[in-house]
MARLODREN-221946 format. One record per residue (C-alpha): x, y, z; residue in three letters. Coordinates in steps of 0.02 Angstrom, whole numbers, padded with zeros to 5 digits, always signed. Layout:
BEGIN
XYZAla
...
This chain:
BEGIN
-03366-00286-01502Unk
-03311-00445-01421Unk
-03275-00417-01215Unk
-03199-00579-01185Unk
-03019-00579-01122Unk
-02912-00702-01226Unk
-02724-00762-01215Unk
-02702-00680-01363Unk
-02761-00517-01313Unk
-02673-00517-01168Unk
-02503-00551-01261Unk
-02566-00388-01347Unk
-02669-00241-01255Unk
-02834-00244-01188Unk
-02977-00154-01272Unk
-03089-00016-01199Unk
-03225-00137-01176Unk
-03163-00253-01121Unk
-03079-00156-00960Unk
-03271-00088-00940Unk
-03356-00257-00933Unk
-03201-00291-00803Unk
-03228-00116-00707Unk
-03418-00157-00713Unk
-03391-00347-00643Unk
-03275-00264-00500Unk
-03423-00135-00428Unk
-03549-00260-00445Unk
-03442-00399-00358Unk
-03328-00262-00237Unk
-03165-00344-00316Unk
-03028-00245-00367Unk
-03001-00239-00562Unk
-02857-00321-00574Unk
-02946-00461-00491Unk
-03094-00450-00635Unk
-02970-00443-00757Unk
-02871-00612-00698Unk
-03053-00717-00670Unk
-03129-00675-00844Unk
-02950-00693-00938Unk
-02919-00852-00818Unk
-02744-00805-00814Unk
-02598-00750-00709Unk
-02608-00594-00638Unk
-02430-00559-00726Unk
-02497-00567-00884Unk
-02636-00466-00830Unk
-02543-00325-00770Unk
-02414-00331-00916Unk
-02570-00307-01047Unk
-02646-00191-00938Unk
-02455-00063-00907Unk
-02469-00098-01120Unk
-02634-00039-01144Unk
-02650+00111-01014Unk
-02455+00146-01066Unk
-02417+00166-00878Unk
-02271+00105-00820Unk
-02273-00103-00711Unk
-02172-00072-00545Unk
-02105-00261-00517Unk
-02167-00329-00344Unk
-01999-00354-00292Unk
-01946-00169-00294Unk
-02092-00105-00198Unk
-01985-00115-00039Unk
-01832-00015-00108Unk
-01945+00149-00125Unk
-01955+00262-00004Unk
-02153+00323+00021Unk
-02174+00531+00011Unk
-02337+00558+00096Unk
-02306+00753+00104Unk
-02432+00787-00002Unk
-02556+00628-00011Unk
-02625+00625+00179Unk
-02573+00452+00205Unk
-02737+00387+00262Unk
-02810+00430+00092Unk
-02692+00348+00006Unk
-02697+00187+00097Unk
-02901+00182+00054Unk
-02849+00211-00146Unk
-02722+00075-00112Unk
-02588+00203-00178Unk
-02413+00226-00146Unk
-02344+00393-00186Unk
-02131+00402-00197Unk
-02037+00547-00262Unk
-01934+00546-00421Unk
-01821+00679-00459Unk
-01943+00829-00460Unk
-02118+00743-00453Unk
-02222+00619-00351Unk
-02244+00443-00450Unk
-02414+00379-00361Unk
-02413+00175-00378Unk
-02600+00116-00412Unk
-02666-00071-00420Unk
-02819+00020-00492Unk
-02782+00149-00622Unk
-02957+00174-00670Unk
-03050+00172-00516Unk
-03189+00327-00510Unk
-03094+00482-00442Unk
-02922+00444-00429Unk
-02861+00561-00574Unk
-02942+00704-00505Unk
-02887+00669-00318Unk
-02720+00674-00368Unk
-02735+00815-00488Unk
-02805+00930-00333Unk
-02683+00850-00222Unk
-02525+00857-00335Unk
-02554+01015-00417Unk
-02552+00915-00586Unk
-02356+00852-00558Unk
-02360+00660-00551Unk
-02360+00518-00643Unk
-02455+00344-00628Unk
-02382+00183-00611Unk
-02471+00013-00570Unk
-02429-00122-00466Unk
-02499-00289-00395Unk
-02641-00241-00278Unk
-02584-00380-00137Unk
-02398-00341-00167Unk
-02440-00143-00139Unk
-02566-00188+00022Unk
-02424-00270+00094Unk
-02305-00153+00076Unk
-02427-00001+00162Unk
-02425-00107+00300Unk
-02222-00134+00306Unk
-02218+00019+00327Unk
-02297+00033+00505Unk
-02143+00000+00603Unk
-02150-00137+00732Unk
-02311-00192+00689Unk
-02237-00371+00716Unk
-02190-00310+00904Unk
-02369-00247+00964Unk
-02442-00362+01050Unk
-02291-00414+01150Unk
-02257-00199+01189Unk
-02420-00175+01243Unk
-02475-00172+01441Unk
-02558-00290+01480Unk
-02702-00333+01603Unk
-02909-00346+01613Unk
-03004-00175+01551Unk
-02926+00007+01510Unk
-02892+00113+01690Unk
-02881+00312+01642Unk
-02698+00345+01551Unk
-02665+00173+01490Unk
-02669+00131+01291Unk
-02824+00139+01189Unk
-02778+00139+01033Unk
-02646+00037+00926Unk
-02614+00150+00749Unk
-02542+00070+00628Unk
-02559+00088+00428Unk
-02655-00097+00397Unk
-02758-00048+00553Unk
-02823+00129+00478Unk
-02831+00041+00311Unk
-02948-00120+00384Unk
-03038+00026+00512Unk
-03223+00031+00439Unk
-03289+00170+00529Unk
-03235+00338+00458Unk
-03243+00432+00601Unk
-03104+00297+00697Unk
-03016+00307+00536Unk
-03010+00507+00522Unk
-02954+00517+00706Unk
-02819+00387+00696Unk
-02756+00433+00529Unk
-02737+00620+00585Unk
-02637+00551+00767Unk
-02521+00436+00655Unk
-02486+00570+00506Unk
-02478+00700+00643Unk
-02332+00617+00752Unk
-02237+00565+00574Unk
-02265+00744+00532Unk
-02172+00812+00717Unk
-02328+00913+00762Unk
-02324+00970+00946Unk
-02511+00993+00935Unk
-02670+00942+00843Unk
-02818+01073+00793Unk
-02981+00987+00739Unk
-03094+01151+00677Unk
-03265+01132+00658Unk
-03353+01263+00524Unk
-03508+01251+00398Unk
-03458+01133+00288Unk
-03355+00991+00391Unk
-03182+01017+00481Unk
-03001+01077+00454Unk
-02873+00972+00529Unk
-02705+01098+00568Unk
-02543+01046+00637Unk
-02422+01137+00754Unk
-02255+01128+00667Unk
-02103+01226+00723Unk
-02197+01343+00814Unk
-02323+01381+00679Unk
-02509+01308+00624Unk
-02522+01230+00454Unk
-02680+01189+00389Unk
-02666+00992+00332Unk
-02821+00927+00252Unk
-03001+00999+00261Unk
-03143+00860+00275Unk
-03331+00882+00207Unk
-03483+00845+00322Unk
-03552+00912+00461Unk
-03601+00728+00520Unk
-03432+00668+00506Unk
-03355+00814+00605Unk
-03478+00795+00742Unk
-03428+00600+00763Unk
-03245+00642+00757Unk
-03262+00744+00888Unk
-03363+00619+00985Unk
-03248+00479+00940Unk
-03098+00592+01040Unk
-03210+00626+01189Unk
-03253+00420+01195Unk
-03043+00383+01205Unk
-03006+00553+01314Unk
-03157+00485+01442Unk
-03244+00624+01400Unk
-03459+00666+01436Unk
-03507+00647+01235Unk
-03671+00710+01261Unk
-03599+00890+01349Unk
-03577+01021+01200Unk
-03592+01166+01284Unk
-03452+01174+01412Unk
-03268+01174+01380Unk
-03202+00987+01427Unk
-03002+00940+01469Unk
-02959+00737+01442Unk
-02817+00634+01405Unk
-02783+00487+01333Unk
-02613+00373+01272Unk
-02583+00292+01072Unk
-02473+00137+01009Unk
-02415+00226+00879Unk
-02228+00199+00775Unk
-02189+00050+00908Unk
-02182+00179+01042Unk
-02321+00251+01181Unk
-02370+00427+01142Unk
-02491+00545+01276Unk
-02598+00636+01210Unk
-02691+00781+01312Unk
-02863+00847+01238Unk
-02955+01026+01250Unk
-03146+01025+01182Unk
-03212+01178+01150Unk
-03388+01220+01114Unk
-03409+01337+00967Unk
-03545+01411+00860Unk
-03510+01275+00713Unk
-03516+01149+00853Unk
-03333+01096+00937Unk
-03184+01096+00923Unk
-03035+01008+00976Unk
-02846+01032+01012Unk
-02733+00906+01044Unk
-02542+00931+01133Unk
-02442+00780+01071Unk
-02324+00723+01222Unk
-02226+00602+01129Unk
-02069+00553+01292Unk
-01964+00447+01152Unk
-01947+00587+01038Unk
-01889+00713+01171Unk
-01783+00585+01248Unk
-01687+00572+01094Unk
-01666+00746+01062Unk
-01592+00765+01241Unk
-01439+00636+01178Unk
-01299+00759+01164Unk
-01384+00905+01219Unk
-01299+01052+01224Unk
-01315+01242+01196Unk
-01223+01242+01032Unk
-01386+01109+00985Unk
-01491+01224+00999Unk
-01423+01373+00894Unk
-01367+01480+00993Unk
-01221+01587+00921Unk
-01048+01584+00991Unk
-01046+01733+01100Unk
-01220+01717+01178Unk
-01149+01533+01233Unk
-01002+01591+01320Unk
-01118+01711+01429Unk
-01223+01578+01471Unk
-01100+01457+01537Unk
-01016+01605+01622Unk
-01170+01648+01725Unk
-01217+01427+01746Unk
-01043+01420+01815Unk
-01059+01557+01935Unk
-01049+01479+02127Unk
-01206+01556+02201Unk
-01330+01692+02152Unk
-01509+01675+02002Unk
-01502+01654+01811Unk
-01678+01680+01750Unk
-01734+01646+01575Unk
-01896+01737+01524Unk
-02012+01704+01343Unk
-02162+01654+01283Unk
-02240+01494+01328Unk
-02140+01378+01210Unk
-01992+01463+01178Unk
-01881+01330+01257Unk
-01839+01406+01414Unk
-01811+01230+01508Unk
-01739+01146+01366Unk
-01606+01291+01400Unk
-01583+01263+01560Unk
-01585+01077+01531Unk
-01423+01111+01418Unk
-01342+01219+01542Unk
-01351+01107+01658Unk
-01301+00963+01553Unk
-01141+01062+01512Unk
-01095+01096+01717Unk
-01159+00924+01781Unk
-00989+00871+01812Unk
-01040+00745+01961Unk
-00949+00832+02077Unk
-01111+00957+02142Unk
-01271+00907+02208Unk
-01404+00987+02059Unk
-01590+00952+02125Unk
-01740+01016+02004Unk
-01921+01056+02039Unk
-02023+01032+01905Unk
-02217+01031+01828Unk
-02209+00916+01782Unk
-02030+00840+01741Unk
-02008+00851+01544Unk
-01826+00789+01522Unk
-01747+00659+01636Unk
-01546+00701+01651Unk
-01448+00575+01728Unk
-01360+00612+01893Unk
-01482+00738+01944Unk
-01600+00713+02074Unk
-01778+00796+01976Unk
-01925+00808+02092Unk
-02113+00833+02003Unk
-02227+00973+02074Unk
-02404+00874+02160Unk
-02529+01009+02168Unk
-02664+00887+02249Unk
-02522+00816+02358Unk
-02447+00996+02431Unk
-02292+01006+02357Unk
-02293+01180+02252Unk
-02145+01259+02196Unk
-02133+01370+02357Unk
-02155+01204+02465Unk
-02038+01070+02374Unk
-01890+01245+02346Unk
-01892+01243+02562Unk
-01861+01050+02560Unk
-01752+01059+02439Unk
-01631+01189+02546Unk
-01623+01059+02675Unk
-01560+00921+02551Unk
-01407+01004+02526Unk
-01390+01057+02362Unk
-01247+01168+02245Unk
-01371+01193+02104Unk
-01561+01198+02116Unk
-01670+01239+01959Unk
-01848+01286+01992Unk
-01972+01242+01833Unk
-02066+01415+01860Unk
-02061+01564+01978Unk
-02248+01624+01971Unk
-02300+01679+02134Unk
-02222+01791+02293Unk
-02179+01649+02392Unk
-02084+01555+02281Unk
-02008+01710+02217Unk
-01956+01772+02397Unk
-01878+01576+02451Unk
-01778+01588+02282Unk
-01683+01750+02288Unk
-01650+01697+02471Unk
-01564+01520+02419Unk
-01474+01633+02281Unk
-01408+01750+02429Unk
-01342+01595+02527Unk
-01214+01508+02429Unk
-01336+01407+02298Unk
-01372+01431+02116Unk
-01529+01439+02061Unk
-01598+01445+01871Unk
-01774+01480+01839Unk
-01901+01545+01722Unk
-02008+01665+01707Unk
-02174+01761+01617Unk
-02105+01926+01522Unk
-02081+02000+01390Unk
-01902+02052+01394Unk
-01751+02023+01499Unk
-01784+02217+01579Unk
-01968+02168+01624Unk
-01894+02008+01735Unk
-01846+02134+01832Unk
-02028+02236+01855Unk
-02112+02067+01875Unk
-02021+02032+02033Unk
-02027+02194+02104Unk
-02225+02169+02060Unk
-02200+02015+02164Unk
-02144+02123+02326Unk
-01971+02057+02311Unk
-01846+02180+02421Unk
-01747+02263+02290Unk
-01589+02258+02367Unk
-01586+02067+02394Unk
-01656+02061+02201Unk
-01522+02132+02125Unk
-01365+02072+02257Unk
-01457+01882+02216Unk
-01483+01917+02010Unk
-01329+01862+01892Unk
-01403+01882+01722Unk
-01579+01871+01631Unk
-01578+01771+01479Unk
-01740+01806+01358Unk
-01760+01690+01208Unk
-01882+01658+01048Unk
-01867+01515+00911Unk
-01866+01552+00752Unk
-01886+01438+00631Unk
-01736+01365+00533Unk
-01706+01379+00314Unk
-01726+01200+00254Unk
-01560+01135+00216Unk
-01603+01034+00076Unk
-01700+01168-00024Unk
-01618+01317+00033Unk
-01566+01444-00101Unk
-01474+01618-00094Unk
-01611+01751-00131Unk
-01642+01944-00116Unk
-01792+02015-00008Unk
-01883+02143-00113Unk
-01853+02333-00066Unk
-02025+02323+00029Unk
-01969+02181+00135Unk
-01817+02280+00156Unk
-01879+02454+00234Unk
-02015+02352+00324Unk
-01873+02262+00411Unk
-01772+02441+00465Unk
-01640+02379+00346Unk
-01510+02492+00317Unk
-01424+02484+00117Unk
-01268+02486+00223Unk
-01281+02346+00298Unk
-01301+02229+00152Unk
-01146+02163+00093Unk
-01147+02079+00260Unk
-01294+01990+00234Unk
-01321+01787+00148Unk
-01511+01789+00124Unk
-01561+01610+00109Unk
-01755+01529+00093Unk
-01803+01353+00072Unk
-01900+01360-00103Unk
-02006+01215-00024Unk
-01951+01020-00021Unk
-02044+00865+00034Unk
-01918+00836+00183Unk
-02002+01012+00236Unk
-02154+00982+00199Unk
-02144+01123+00073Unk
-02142+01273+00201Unk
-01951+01311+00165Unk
-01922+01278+00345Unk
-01838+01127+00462Unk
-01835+01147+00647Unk
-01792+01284+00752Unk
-01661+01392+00830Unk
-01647+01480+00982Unk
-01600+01655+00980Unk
-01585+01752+01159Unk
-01527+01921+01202Unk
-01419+01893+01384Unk
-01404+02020+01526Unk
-01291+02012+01653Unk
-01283+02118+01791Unk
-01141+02225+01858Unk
-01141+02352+01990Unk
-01169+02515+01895Unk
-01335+02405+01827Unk
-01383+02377+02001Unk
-01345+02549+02062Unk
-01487+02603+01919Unk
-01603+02474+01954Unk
-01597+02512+02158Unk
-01612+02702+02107Unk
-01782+02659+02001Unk
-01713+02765+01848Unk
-01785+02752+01698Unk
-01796+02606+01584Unk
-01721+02697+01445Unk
-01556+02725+01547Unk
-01558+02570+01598Unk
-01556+02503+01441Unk
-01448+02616+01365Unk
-01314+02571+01514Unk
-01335+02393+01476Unk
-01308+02396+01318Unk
-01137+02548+01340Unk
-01076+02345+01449Unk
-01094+02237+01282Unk
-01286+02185+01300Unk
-01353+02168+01132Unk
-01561+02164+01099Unk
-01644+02027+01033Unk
-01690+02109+00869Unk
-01501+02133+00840Unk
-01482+01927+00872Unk
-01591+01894+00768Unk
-01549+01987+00604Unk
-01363+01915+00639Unk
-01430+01758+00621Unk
-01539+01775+00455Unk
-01359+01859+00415Unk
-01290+01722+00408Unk
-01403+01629+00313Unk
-01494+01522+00478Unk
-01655+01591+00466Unk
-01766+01745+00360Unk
-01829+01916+00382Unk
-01999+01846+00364Unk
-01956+01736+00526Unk
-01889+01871+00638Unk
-01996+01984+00601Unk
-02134+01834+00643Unk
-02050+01830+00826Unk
-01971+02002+00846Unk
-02026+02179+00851Unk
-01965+02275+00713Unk
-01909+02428+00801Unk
């Protein structure tokens, strides 16, 4: 049969053989088909693509509408999509992925695996679709002007500028790997990066909303080893050490903004591996607009005991949790909500995460001297209403704290517990004098996140009876209860869950407290006499919220013991 590419057949539909000789012209020559197709019909690529939509009975996106769709990459890692020059939108309930080469070896089956068989082709222009995967880098255009500028790279300053034409022109794989996974991760709102190495390559995880989700897993041992290598090279790193843990850092153009990046390589017996805590100062500065404790979940009545004991006039609110549980960015909102300008609030922090205007914030310089315990005494001398201290961690800082408390200041701090009742052991550990502990000490405030139900896929549902009695549900208290769980969306990456609420237990002290505390009694009647004044445990907080529909049992039980 005849392979030559007429006008007339291309006012018709191409043959089978004659879109092989074309697919064979494009390996030998490294074209693109559609570029095979136009130089052996010598015709416009219009009439090309028309007979080509015909023939392959996929649907012709017109150039002109390419930058009306909004890309989904939830699914399609973008940085593989950008190399098979495909654009993947969402309609209605599946993925359309938009191809310039619907035939090229592979692509049926990638999507397949990565679409779980729900998508449909469509072709485009291959120039009008490479244009448009680089649109979508935001202020591309603005780069070169953003960017510092001088002679050579000192230690912190940019190395890399990320952007979707750059990954898709990057040659090497092991640049392209990296800087894919840094661009898809701060798109994605990952607070950190894991890079696994194991026996066959290396898993690439993200950090979302508190929890790891495994993203993509890459084949070869080679590879893995020079992705690693390439993150030492940026982070300043020795690339030849494997056998000691190394600590870098290093800072990304990335989404027209700077973003630091600090890096942990670990040696391990399938090589090394890598995590990555994404400081990205834009993104948090944004979230601070408008910050306030009602932003951050908190339910009415745990609220109104917080700004009580912010708006007392001297004495220590303490917030204890796990390491990011958003102790400071509670603070932060307390102190939003009393900065009134009329009271001098100083902060000592390591280092400074928010900056808050009107207060003076002070960053703790280990190397320099000024610790916590150091920059707390200056601090008293600067005549300040309101002093929050980052972290109490040690005796001395713990001892000049509950001493500012005793002499007309307010001081908010956190601290390493696990509950609002062990705040109170840790100090005595400390060698705090009880008496000045508990005449300083307003209220303990201990606080988790839990992840937040998806608004747009959320759904009423029923947990099973297992789910139930694993919980310590009672049948009673059902009717009280609007189960809700995201059934998985793209704008939640299809966990069921969008951002995170904070849920804290409060405890504020009154004198029949302190009178047990002084007398050492038990825990247990402690507790009990805290909670005859109103204090309610965290557990309790927490099934209130997945009451009403905030959050799940899965969640809370996740972050909460079950007891």
């Amino acid at each position: 049969m005849n392979a030559r590419i007429t006008s007339d057949t291309l006012r018709s539909k191409l043959t089978p053989d004659q879109i092989a000789r074309a697919r064979e012209v494009a390996e030998t020559a490294g074209m693109p088909l559609l570029s095979a197709l136009v130089e052996q019909s010598q015709s416009s690529k219009e009439a090309v693509l028309a007979a080509l939509s015909s023939t392959l009975r996929i649907p012709l996106v017109p150039q002109q509408k390419l930058a009306d769709l909004s890309p989904d990459f939830s699914k399609l890692p973008f940085t593989e999509a950008v190399a098979r020059l495909c654009l993947p939108v969402r309609h209605k309930d599946r993925t359309v992925a938009i191809v310039a080469d619907p035939l090229q070896p592979g692509l049926l089956h990638w999507l397949e695996h990565k679409l779980d068989g729900s998508y449909q082709l469509a072709l485009c222009d291959d120039e009008a679709l490479r244009e448009r995967l680089s649109a979508l880098e935001e202020g591309r255009r603005a780069i070169d002007g953003l960017l510092p500028q001088g002679e050579g790279k000192k230690r912190g300053e940019v190395v890399e500028v990320i952007t979707l034409a750059s990954i898709a022109e990057e040659s090497g794989q092991a640049v392209k790997l990296v800087n894919s996974t840094l661009y898809d991760a701060l798109k994605s709102g990952a607070s950190d990066i894991h890079i696994e190495s194991d026996p066959e390559g290396l898993c690439v995880k993200y950090r979302v909303d508190g929890v790891l989700l495994t993203i993509s897993r890459v084949a070869g041992v080679e590879l893995a080893e020079q992705a690693i290598s390439r993150l030492k090279v940026i982070s300043e790193l020795d690339i030849a050490e494997r056998r000691v843990p190394q600590d870098g850092r290093f800072k990304a153009f990335i989404l027209e903004r700077e973003v630091d990046f600090r890096v942990s390589i670990m040696p391990s017996i399938h090589g090394e591996d890598a995590v990555l805590r994404v400081l990205d100062k834009q993104a948090v500065a944004s979230q601070m607009d408008g910050l306030t404790l009602e932003s951050l979940g908190l339910d009415l009545a745990t609220r109104k005991l917080i700004r009580e004991l912010a708006n007392e006039p001297y004495g220590m609110l303490l917030v204890t949790g796990p390491t990011g549980s958003g102790k400071t960015t509670t603070l932060y909102a307390a102190l939003a909500e009393v900065n009134h300008g009329d009271e001098k609030i100083i902060t000592i922090e390591d280092p400074v995460e928010y900056q808050l205007q009107g207060i003076l914030q002070i960053p703790v310089n280990e190397k320099k001297g000024l610790t916590f315990a150091r920059g707390l005494r200056s601090v008293l001398r600067h005549d300040p209403d309101k002093i929050m201290v980052g972290e109490i961690r040690d005796p001395e800082t713990a001892q000049i704290a509950v001493q500012a408390a005793l002499t007309g200041h307010l001081v908010l701090s956190t601290v390493h517990a696990n509950s609002v009742f062990d705040v109170i052991s840790r100090f005595l550990h400390m060698e705090v004098d009880p008496y000045s502990l508990v005449s300083a000490l307003n209220g303990v405030l201990g606080q988790r996140l839990v992840r937040r139900v998806c608004p747009k896929c959320a759904e009423p549902y029923r947990p099973d009876s297992q789910l139930l009695l694993a919980s310590r549900i009672q049948p009673s208290w059902l009717p009280r209860f609007k189960f809700r769980m995201g059934k998985g969306c793209t704008e939640c990456r299809n966990t069921g869950y969008k951002g995170r609420i904070a849920i804290a237990e409060v405890l504020q002290l009154n004198d029949t407290l302190r009178e047990l505390i002084l007398a050492r009694a038990p825990m247990s009647e402690i507790k009990q006499a805290a909670r005859r004044f109103g204090a309610r445990p965290l557990r309790e907080i927490a099934l209130a919220a997945v009451a009403r529909g905030e959050t799940t049992l899965q969640e809370i039980n996740r972050v909460t013991f079950v007891r």
